[in-house]
Backbone as a chain_set.jsonl record, in Angstrom:
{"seq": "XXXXXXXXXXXXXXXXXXXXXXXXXXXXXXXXXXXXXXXXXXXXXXXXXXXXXXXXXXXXXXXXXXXXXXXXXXXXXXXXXXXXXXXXXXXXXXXXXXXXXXXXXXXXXXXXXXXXXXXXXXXXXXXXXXXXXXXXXXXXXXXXXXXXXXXXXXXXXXXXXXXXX", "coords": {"N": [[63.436, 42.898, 20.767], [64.948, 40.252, 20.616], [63.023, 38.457, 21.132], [61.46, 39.203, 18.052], [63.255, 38.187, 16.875], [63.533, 35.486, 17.8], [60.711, 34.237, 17.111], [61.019, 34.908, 14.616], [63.295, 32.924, 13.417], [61.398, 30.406, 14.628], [59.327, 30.441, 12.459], [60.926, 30.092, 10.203], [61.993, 27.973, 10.512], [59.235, 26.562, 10.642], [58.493, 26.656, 8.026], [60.433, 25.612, 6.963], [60.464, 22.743, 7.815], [57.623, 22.38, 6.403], [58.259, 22.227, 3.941], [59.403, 19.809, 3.623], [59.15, 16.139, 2.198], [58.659, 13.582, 3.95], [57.107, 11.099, 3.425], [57.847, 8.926, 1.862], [56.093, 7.763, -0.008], [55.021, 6.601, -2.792], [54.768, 8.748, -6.106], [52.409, 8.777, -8.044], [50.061, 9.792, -10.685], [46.993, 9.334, -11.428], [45.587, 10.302, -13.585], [46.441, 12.894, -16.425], [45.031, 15.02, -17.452], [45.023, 17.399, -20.551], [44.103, 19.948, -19.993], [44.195, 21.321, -16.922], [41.571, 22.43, -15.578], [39.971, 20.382, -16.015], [39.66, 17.017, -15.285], [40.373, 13.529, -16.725], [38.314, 11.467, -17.987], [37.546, 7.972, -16.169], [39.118, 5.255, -17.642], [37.815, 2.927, -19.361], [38.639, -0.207, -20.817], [38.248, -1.077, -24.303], [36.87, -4.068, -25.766], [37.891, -4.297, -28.174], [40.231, -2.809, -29.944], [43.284, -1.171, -31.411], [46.454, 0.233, -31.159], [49.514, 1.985, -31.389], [52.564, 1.346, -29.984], [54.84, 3.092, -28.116], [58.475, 2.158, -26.714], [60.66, 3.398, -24.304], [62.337, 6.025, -23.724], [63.802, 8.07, -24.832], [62.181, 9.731, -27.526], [63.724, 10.288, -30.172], [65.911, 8.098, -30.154], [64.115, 5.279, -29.521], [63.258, 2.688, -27.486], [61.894, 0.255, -29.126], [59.506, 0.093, -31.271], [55.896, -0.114, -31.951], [52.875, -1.52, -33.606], [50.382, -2.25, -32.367], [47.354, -4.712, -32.244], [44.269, -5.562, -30.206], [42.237, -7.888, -29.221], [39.439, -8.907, -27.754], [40.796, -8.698, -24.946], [43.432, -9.581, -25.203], [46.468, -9.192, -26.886], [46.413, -9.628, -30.078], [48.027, -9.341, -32.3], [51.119, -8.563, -33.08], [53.335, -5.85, -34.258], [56.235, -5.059, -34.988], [57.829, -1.935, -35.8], [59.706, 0.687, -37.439], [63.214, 1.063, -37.366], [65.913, -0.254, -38.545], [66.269, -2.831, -41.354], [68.568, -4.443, -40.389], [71.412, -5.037, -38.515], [73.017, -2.571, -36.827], [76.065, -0.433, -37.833], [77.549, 0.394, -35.542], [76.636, -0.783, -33.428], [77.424, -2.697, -31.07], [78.898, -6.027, -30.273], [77.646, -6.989, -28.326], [74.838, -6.376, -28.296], [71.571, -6.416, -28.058], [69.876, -8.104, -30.499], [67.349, -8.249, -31.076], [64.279, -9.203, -33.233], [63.938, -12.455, -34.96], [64.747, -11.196, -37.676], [67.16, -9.465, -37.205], [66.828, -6.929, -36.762], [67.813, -4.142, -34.812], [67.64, -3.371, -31.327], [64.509, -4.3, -29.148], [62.816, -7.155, -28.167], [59.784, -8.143, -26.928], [57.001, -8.873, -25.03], [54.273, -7.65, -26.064], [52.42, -5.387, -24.257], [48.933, -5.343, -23.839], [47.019, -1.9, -23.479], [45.456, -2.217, -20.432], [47.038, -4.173, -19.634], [49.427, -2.463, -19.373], [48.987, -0.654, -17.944], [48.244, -2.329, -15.327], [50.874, -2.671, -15.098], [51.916, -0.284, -14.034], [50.172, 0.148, -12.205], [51.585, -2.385, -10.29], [54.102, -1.053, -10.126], [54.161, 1.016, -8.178], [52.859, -0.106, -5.883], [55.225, -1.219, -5.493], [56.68, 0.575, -4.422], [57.692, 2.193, -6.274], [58.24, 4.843, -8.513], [55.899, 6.52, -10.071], [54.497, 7.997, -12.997], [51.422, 9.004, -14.742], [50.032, 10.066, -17.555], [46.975, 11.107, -18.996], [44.448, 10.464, -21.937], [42.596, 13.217, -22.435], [39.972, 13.116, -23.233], [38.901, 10.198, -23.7], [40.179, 8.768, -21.433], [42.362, 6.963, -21.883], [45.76, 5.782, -21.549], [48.219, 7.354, -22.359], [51.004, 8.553, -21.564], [53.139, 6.519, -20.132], [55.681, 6.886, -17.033], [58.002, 4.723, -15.504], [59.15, 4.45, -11.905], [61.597, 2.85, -10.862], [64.045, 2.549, -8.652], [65.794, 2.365, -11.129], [66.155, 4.071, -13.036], [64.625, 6.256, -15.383], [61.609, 4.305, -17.417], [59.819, 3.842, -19.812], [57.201, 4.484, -21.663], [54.898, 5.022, -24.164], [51.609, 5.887, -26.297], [50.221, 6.247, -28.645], [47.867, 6.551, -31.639], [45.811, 5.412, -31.333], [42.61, 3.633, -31.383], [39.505, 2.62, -30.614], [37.692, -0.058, -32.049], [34.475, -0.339, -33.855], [31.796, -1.51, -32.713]], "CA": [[64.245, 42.456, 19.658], [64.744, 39.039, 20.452], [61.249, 38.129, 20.845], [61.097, 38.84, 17.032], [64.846, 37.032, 16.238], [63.088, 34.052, 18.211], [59.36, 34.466, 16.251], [61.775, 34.903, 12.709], [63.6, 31.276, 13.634], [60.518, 29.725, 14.419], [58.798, 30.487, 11.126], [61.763, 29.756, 9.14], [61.493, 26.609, 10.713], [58.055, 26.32, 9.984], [58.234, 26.526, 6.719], [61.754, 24.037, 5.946], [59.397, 22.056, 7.896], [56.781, 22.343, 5.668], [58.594, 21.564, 2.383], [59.884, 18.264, 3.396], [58.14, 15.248, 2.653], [59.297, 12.136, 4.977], [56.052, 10.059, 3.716], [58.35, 7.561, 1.191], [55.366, 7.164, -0.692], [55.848, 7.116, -4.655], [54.078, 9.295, -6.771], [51.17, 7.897, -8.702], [48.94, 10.45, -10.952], [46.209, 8.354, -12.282], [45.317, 11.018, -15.131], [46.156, 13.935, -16.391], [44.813, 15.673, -18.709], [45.645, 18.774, -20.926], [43.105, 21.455, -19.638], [43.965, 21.924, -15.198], [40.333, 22.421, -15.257], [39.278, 18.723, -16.211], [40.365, 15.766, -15.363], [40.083, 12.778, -17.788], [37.558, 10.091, -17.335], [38.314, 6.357, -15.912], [38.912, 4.705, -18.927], [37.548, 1.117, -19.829], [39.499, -0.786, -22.064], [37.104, -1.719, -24.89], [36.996, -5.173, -26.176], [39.033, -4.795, -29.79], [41.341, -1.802, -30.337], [44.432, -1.009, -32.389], [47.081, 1.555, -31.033], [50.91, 2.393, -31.323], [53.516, 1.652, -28.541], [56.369, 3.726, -28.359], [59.051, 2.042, -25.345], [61.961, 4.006, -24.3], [62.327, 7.647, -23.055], [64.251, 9.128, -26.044], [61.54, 9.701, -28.725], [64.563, 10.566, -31.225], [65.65, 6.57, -30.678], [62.916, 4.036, -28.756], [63.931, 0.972, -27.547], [61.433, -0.802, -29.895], [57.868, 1.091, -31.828], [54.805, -1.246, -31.954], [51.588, -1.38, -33.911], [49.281, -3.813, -32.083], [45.957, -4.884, -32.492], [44.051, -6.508, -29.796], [40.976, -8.445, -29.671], [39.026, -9.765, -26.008], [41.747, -8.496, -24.204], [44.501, -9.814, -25.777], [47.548, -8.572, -27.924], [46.635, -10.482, -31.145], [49.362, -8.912, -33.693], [51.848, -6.858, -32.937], [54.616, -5.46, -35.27], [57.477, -4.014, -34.614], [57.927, -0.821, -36.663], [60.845, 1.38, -37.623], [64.012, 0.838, -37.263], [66.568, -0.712, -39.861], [66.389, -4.395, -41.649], [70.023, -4.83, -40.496], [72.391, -4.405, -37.34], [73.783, -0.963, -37.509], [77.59, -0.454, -37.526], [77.56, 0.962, -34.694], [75.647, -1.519, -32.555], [78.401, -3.643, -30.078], [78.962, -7.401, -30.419], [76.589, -7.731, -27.051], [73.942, -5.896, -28.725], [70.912, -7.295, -28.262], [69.47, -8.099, -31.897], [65.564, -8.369, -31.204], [63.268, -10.333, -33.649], [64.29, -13.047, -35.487], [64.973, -10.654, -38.562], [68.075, -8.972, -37.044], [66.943, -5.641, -36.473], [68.835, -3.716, -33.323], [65.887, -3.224, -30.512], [64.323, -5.448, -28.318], [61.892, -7.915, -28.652], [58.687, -7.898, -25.719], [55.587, -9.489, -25.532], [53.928, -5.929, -26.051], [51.174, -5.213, -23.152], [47.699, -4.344, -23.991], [46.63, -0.895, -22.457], [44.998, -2.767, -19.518], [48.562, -4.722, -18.85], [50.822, -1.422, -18.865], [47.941, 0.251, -16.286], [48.383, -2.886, -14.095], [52.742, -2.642, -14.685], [52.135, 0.758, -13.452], [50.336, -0.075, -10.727], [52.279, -2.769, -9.84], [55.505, -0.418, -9.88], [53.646, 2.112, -7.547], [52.838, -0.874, -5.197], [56.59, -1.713, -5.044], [57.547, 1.631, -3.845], [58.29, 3.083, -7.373], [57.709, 6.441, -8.792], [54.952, 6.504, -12.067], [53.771, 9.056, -13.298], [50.691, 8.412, -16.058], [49.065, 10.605, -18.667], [45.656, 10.335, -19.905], [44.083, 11.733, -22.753], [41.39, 13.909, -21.849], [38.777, 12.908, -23.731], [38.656, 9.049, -23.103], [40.906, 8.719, -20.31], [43.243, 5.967, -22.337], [46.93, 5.764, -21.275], [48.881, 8.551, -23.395], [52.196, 8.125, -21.732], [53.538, 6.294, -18.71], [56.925, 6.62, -16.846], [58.165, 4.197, -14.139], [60.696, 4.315, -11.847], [61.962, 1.641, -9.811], [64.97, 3.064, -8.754], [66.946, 1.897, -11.479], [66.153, 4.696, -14.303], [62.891, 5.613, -16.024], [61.004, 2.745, -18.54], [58.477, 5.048, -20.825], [56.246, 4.187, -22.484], [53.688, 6.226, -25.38], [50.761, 5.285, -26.925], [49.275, 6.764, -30.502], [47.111, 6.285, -32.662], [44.582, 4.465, -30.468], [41.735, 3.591, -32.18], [38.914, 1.283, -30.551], [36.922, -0.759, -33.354], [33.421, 0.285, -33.838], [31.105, -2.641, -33.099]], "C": [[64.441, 40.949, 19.697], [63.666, 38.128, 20.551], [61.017, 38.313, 19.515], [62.135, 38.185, 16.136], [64.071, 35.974, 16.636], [61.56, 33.764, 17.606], [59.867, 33.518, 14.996], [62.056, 33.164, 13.021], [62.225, 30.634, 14.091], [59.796, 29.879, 13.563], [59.731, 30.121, 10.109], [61.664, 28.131, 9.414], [60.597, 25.701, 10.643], [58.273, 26.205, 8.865], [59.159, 25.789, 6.262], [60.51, 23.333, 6.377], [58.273, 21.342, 6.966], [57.209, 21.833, 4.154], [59.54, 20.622, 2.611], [59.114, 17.305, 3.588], [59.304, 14.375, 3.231], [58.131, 10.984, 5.003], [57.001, 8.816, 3.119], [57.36, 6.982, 0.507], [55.378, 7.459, -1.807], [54.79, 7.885, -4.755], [53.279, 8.659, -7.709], [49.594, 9.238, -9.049], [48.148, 9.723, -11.746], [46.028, 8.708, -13.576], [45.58, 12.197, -15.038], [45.812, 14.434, -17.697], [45.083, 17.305, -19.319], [45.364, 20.216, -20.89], [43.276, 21.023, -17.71], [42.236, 21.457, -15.052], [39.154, 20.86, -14.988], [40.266, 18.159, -15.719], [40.185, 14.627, -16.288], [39.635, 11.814, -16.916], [38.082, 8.824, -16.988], [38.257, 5.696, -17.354], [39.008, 3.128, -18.601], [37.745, 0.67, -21.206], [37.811, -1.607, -22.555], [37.929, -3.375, -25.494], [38.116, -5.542, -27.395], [39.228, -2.578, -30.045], [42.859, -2.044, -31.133], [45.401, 0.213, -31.574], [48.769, 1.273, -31.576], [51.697, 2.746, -30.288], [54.753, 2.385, -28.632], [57.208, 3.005, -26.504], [60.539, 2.628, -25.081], [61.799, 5.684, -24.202], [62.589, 8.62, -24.009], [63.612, 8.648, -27.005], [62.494, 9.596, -29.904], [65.11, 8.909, -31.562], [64.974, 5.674, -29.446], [63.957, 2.707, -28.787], [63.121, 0.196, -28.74], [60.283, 0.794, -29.799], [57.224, -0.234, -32.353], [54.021, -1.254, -32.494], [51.342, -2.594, -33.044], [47.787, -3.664, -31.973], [45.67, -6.006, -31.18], [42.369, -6.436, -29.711], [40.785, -9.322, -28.137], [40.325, -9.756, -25.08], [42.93, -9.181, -23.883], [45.359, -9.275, -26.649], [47.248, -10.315, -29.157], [47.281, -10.558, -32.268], [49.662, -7.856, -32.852], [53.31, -6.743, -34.09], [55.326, -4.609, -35.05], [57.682, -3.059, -35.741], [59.25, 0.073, -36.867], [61.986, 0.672, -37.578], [64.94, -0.304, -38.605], [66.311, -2.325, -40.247], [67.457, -5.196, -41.015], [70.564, -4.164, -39.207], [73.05, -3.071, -37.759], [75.588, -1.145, -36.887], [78.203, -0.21, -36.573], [77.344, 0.564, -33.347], [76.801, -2.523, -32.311], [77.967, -4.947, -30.216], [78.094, -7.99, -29.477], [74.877, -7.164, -27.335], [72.353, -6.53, -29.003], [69.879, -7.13, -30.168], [68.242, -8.026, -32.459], [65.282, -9.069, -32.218], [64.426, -11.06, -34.633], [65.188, -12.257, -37.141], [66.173, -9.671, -38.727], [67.702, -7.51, -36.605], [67.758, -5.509, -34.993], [67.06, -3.708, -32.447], [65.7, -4.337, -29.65], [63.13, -5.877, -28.853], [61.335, -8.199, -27.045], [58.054, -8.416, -25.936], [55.146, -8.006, -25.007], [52.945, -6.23, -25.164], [49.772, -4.276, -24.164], [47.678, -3.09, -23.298], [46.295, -1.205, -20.888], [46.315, -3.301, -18.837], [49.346, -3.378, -18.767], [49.657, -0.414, -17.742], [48.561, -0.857, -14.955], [50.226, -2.873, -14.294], [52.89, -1.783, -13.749], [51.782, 0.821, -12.159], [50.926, -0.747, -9.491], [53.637, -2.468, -8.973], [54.842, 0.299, -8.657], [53.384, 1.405, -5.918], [54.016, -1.391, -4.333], [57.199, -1.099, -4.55], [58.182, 2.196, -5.032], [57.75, 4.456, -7.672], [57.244, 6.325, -10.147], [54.042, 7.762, -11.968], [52.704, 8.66, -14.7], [50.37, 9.782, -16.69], [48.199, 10.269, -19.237], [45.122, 10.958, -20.775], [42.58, 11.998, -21.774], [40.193, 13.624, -22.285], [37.987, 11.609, -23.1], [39.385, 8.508, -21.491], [42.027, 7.452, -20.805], [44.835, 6.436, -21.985], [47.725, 7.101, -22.53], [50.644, 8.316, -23.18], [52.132, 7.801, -19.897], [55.332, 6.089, -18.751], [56.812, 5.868, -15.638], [59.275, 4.414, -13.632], [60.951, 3.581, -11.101], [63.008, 1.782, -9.183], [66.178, 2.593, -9.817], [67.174, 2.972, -13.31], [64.688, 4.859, -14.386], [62.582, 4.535, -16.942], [59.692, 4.125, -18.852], [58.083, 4.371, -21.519], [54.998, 5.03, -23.103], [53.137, 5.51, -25.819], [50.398, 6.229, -27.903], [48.279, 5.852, -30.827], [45.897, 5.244, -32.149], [43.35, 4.951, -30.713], [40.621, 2.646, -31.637], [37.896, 0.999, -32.093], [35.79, -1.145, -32.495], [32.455, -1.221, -33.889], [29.677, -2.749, -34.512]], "O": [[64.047, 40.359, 18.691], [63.613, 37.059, 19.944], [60.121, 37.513, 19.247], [61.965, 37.756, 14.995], [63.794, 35.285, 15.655], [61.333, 32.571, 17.806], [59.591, 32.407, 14.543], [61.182, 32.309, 12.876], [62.109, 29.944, 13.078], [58.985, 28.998, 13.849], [59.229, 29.806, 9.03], [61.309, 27.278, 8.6], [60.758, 24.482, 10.59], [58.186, 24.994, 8.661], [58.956, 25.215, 5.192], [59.562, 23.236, 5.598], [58.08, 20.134, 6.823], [56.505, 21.152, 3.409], [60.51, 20.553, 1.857], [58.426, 17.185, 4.602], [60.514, 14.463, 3.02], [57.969, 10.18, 5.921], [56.997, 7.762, 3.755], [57.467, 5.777, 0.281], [55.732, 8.604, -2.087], [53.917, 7.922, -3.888], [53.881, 7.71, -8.211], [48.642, 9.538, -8.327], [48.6, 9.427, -12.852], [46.17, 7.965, -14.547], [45.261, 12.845, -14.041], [46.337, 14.2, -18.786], [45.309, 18.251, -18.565], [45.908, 21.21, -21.372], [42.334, 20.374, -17.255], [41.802, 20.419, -14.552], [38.207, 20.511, -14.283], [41.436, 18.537, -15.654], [39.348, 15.135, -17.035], [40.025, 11.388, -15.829], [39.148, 8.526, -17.527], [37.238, 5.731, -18.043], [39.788, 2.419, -17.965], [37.255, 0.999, -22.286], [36.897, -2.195, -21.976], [39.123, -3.661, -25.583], [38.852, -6.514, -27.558], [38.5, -1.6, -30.217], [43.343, -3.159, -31.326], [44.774, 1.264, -31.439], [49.027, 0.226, -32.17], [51.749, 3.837, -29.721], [55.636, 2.016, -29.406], [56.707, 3.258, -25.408], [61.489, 2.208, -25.742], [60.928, 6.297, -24.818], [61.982, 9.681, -24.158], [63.913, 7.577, -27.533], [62.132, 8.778, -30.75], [64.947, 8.381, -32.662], [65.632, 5.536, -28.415], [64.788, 2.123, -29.482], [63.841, -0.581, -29.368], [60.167, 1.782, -29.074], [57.776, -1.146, -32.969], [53.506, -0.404, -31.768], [51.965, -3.655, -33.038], [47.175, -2.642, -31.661], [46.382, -6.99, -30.98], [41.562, -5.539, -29.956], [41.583, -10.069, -27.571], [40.768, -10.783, -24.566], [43.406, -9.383, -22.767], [44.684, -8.658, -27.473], [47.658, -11.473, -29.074], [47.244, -11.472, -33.093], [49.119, -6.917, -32.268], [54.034, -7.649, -34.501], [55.041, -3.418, -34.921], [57.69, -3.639, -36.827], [59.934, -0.143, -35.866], [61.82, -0.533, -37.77], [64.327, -0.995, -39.418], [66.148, -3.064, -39.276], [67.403, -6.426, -41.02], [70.273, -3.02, -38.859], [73.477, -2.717, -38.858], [76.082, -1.735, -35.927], [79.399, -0.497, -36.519], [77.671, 1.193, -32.34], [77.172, -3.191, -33.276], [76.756, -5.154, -30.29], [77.732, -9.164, -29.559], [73.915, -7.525, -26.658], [72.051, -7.052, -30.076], [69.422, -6.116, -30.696], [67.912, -7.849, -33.632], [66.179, -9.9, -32.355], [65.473, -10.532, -35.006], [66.17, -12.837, -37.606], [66.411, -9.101, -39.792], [68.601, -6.964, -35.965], [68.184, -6.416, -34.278], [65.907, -3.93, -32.819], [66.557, -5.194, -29.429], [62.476, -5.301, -29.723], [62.101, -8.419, -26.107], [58.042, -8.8, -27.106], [55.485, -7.399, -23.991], [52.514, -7.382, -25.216], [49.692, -3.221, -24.794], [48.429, -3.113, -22.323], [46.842, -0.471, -20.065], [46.648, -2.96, -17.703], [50.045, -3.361, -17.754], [49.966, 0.425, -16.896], [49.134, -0.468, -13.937], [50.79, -3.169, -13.241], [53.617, -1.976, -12.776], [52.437, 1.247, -11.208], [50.963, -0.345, -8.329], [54.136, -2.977, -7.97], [55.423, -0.28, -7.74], [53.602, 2.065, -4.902], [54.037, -1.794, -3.17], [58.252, -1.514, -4.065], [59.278, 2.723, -4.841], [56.869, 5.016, -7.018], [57.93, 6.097, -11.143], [53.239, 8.248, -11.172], [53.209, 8.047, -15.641], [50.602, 10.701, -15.904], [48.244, 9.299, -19.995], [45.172, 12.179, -20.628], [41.902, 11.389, -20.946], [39.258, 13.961, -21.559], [36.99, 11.63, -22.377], [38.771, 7.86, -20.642], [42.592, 6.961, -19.828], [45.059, 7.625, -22.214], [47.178, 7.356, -23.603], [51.434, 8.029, -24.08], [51.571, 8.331, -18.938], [56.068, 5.598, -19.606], [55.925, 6.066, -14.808], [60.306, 4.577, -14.285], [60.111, 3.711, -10.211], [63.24, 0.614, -8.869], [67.338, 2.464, -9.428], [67.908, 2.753, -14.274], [63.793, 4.181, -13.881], [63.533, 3.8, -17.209], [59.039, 4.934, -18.193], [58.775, 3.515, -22.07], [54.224, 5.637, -22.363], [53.616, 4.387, -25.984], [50.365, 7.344, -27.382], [47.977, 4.737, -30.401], [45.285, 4.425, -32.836], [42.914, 6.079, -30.488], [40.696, 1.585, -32.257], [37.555, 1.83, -32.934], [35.694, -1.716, -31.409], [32.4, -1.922, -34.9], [29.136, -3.827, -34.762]]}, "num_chains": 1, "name": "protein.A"}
């Protein structure tokens, strides 16, 4: 009998064992894509594309929504999208006011695809926790979260379009 009380405690112990990590190393999935079975290819940023940034965690309100267009691996327009002409009533005297035009939101120099890959890796480097999404087809960014310990930072991409030489 105690030969299998002393067995039992050493397998229970095995196995806490086993489901604790103690590496301290962040999490970092390069791609995933929406079929288990695949993975999504390395994706190479093409020369001139167009997509849609979404930044901020709650889809319902984004810190800021982006069209940008870039060209030789640059952000050469970007436009801020949604959100009202006008401070909302609602929005506190410290509120930051983003573009020159008053809207509520923030104002960024938006990252190409290529710059929010290297933020991410950067964060991942620093000891943060990112998680990416890729689409499956091309392997282009879909959505990234970071965490630095101070909250997540999200970020979505749409409507990504490269232009057809």
């Amino acid at each position: 009998m105690r030969l299998g009380v002393a067995l039992g405690g050493v397998a229970l112990l095995a196995m806490a064992g086993g489901c604790t990590d103690h590496s301290g190393s962040p999490t970092f999935h390069a791609a995933e894509s929406p079929s288990p079975a695949t993975s999504a290819p390395p994706f190479t940023e093409p020369a001139s594309y167009t997509f849609t940034l979404t930044h901020g965690c709650d889809a319902a309100a984004p810190l800021g929504k982006y069209k940008v267009s870039v060209r030789q691996g640059a952000v050469t327009n970007s436009q801020r999208i949604g959100g009202s002409a006008a401070p909302s009533a609602t929005a506190s005297s410290d509120a930051d006011l983003g573009p020159v035009n008053g809207q509520n939101g923030e104002e960024i120099d938006v990252p190409t695809l290529g710059e929010l890959r290297e933020m991410a890796q950067t964060a991942t480097d620093d000891g943060g926790q990112v998680t990416t999404t890729a689409d499956g087809a091309d392997g282009h960014p879909v959505k990234i979260v970071i965490n630095v310990g101070s909250g997540d930072d999200c970020w979505a991409v749409a409507d990504y379009a490269p232009d057809r030489p």
